[in-house]
C-alpha positions in Angstrom: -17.0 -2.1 -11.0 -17.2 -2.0 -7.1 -14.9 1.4 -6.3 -15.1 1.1 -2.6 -12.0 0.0 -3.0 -9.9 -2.3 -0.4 -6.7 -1.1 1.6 -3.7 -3.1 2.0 -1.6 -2.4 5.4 2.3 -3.3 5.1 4.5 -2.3 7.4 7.0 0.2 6.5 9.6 -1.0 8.9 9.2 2.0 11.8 7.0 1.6 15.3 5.6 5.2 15.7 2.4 4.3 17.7 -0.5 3.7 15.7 1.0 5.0 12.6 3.4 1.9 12.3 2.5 0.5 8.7 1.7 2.1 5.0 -2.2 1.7 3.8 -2.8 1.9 -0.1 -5.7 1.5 -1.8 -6.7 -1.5 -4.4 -9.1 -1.0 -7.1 -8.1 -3.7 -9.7 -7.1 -6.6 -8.2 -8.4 -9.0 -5.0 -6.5 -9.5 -2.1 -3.0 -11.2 -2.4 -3.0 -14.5 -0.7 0.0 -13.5 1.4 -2.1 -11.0 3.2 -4.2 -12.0 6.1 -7.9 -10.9 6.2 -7.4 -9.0 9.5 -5.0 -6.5 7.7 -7.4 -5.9 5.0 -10.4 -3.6 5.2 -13.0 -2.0 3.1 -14.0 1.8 3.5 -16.6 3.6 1.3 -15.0 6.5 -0.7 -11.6 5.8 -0.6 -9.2 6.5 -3.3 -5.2 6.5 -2.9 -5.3 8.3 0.2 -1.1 8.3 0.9 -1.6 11.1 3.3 -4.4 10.3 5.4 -3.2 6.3 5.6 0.8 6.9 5.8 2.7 8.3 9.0 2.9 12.1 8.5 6.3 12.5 9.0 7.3 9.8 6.4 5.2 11.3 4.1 6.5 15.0 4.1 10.3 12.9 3.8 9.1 11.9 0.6 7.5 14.9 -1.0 10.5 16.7 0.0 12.7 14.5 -1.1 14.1 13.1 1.4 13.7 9.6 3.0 13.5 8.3 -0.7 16.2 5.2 -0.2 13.8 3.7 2.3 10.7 4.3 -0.2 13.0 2.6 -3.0 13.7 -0.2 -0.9 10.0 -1.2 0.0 9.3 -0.6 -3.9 11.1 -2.9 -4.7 10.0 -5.0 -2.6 6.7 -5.0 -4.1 3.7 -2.9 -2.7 1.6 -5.7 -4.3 4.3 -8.0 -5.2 2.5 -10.6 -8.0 5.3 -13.3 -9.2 2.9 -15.2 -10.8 2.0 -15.2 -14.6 -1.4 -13.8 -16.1 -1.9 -13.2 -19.8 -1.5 -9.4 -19.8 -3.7 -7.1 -22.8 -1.6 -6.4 -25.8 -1.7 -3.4 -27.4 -0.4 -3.0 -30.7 1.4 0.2 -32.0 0.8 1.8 -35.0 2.7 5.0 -36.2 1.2 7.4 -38.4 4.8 9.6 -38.4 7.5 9.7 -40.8 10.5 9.0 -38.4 9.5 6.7 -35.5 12.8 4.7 -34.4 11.6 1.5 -35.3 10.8 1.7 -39.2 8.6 -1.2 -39.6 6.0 0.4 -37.3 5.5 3.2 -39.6 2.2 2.6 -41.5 2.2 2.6 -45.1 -1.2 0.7 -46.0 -4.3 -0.5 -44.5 -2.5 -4.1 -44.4 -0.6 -3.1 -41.2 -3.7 -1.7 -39.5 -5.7 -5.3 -40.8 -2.5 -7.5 -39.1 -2.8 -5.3 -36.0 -6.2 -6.3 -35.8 -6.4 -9.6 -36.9 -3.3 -10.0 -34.4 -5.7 -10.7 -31.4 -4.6 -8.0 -29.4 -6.8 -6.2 -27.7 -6.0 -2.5 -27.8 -4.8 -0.2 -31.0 -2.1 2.5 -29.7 -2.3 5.1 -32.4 0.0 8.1 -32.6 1.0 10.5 -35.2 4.4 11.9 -33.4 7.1 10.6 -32.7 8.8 10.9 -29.1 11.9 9.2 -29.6 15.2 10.8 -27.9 15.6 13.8 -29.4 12.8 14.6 -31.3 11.1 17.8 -32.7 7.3 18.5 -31.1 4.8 17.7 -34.1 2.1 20.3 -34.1 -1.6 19.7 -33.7 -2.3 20.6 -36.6 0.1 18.1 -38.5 -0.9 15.7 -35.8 -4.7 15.7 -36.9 -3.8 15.7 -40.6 -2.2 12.3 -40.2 -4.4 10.9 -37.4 -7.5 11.8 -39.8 -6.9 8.9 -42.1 -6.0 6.7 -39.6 -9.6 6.7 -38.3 -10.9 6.5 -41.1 -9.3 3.1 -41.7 -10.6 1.5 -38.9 -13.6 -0.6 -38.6 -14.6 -0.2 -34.6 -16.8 -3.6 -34.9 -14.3 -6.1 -33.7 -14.8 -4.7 -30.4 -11.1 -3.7 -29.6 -10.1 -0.6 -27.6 -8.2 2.4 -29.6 -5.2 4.7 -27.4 -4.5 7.5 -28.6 -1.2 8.4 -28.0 -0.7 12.0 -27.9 0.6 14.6 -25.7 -1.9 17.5 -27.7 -5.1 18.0 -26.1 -6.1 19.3 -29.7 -5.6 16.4 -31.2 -7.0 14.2 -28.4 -10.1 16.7 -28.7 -10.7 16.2 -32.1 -11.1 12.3 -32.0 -12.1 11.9 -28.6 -15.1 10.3 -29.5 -13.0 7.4 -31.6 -10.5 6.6 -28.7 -10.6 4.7 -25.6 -7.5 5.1 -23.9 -5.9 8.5 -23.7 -1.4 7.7 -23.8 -0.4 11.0 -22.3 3.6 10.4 -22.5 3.5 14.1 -21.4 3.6 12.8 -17.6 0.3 15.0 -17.2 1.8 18.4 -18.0 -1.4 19.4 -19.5 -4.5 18.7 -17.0 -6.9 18.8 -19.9 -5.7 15.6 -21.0 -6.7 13.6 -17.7 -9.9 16.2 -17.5 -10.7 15.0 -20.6 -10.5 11.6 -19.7 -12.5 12.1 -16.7 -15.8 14.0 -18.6 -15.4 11.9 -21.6 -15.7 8.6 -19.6 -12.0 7.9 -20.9 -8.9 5.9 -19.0 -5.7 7.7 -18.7 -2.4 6.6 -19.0 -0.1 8.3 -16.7 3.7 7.8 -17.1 7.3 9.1 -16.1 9.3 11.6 -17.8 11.2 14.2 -16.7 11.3 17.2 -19.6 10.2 16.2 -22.7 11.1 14.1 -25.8 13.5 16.9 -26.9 15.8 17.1 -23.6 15.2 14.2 -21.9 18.1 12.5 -22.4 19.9 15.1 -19.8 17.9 14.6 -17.5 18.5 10.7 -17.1 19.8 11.5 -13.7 18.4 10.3 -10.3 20.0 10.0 -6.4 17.5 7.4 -6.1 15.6 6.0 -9.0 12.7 4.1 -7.5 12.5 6.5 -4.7 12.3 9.4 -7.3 9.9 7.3 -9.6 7.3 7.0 -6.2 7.6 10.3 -5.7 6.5 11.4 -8.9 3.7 8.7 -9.0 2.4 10.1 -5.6 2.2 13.3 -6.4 0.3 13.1 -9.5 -1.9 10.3 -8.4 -3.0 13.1 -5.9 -3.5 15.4 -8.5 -6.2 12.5 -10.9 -8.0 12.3 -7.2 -8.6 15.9 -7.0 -9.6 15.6 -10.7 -11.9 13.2 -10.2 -10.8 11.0 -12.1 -11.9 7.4 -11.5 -9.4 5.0 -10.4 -10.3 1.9 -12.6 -9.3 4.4 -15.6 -5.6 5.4 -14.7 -2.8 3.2 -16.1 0.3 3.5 -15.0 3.6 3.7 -17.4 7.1 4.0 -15.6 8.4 5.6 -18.9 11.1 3.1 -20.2 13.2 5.1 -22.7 11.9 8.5 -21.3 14.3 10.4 -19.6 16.0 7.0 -18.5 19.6 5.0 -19.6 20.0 2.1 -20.8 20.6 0.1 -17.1 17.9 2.1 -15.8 15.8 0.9 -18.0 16.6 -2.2 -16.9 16.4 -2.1 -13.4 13.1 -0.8 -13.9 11.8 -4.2 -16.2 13.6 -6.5 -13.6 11.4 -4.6 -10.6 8.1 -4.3 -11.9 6.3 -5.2 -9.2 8.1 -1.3 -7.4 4.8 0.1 -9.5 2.1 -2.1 -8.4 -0.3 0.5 -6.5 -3.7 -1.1 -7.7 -4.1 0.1 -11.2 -3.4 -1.8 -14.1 0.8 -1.2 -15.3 1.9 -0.5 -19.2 5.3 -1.6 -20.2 6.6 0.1 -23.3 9.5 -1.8 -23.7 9.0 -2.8 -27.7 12.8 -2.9 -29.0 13.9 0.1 -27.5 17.9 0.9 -27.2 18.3 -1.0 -24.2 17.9 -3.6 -25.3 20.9 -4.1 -26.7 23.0 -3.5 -23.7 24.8 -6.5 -24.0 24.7 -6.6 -28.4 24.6 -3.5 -31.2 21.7 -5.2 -32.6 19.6 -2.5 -34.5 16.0 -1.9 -33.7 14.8 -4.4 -36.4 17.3 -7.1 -35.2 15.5 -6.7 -31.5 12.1 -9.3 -31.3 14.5 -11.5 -29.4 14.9 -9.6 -26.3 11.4 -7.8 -26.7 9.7 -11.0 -26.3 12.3 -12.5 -23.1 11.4 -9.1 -21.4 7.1 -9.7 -22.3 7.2 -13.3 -20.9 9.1 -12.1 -17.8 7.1 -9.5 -17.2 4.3 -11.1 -17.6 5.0 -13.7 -15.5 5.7 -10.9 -13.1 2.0 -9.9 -13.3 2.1 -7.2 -15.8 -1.3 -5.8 -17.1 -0.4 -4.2 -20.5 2.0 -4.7 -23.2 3.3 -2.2 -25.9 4.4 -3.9 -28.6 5.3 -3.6 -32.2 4.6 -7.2 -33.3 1.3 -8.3 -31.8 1.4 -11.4 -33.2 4.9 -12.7 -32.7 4.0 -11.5 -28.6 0.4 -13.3 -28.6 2.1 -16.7 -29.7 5.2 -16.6 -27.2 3.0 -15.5 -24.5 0.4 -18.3 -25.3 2.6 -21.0 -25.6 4.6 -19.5 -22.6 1.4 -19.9 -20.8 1.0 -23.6 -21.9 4.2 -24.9 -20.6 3.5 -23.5 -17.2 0.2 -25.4 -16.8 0.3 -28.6 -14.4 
């Protein structure tokens, strides 16, 4: 993949001389049509350079704190903004744990892991703890004793990609060389998770929280969600560049569920196009509690409004789906896809 990369120039609404518009960096996608070729150039080297390419001044707002309305306002808007549908990569989540929220994703027998597969999708999230509201840290060690099976279950020859999703860089070390994709729901608290990634030739997928699986339901507060949201995006999108990290391996995951209510949640799958920065997006969305915002409908009674929010985000351009039921997904997405061809 080319990583020269290719910067797109929006104005962000201010005339301070020659630093009157914003400048991000693409990796993953080609030029929206919207944008005219004179406001788009390449530049050897680049990464997500924030700094260097926004005006000083709004930048320090931001990493301060302040200033953030006005960055929520142009998030929304869409750094990128893709209304148009493309079949986004599913990847299918199976739970090695004992008390995930959503019981049917527990595995029991290798006929879950053979459905996952046969399913079509194209990436296998694997995990062994569960982070639902609330829950108690699994140790490593626990965390390897159940992941060890899984592996061995798996046949790597139908040439899907494996995540691991774990927060442990233990565990991620002891099967790094199964995995593809390390799901860090940790929102990079431990750098040898995206270090990993980077030695190991590994993506990385970075997402929101604030605390931890435990507390995070306190800490569902925010002056300014999307504002907030950037903020934390930036600065750790910093840090992967000083890692060294390649671009074309981050993901980005707004966290829905993680340290988040039910209409912020929401708000959040109605603007996904306020966490377009060039890498590929991963919506957990999977029939989580808010989902039933306007029902009680249990976790089991939830495919419904799992599969309304996949098609509409994915005719809002998402790039990765987390889902429980691959297959029911695949077939509203394809047929989905089929009614909107002319």
């Amino acid at each position: 993949m080319d990583t020269s990369g290719i910067d797109f120039f929006f104005k962000n609404g201010k005339t301070t001389g020659m630093h009157d518009q914003l400048s991000f960096t693409c990796y993953s996608r080609e030029c929206p049509e919207n944008i005219k070729s004179s406001k788009v150039k390449m530049e050897s080297q680049s990464y997500f350079k924030f700094e260097q390419a926004m005006d000083k001044k709004l930048v320090k707002e931001i990493l301060e704190g302040r200033g953030l309305k006005e960055m929520s306002d142009f998030m929304i808007n869409g750094i990128f903004k893709k209304s148009v549908f493309s079949m986004p990569e599913i990847m299918a989540i199976l739970n090695f744990t004992p008390d995930s929220f959503y019981a049917a994703s527990r595995v029991r027998d290798g006929a879950q892991i053979k459905n996952a597969i046969e399913s079509g999708c194209q990436i296998l999230d694997i995990g062994a703890e569960s982070t639902r509201p609330g829950a108690i840290e699994t140790t490593p060690d626990e965390e390897i004793r159940r992941l060890a099976s899984a592996f061995e279950s798996i046949d790597r020859r139908d040439g899907y990609k494996i995540s691991l999703d774990s927060r442990h860089y233990r565990t991620v070390d002891s099967f790094i060389g199964e995995i593809d994709i390390i799901n860090d729901i940790s929102g990079m608290e431990d750098l040898k998770l995206p270090e990993a990634a980077r030695d190991e030739g590994k993506s990385y997928v970075l997402m929101h929280i604030k605390g931890n699986p435990t507390n995070m339901n306190k800490m569902a507060t925010y002056d300014d969600l999307f504002g907030e949201m950037a903020k934390f995006f930036f600065e750790k999108l910093k840090a992967l560049n000083q890692l060294g990290l390649k671009p074309e391996k981050i993901i980005i995951d707004p966290g829905l569920g993680f340290s988040k209510k039910g209409v912020q949640n929401l708000e959040i799958v109605r603007n996904p196009g306020a966490f377009n920065f060039g890498f590929k997006r991963l919506f957990g969305h999977s029939r989580k509690s808010f989902l039933n915002l306007n029902s009680k409908n249990k976790p089991e009674e939830r495919l419904p409004e799992t599969l309304s929010v996949s098609l509409h985000l994915a005719t809002e351009g998402v790039e990765i789906l987390r889902v429980h039921d691959p297959v029911e997904n695949i077939n509203a997405l394809r047929f989905f896809q089929k009614l909107r061809v002319h």
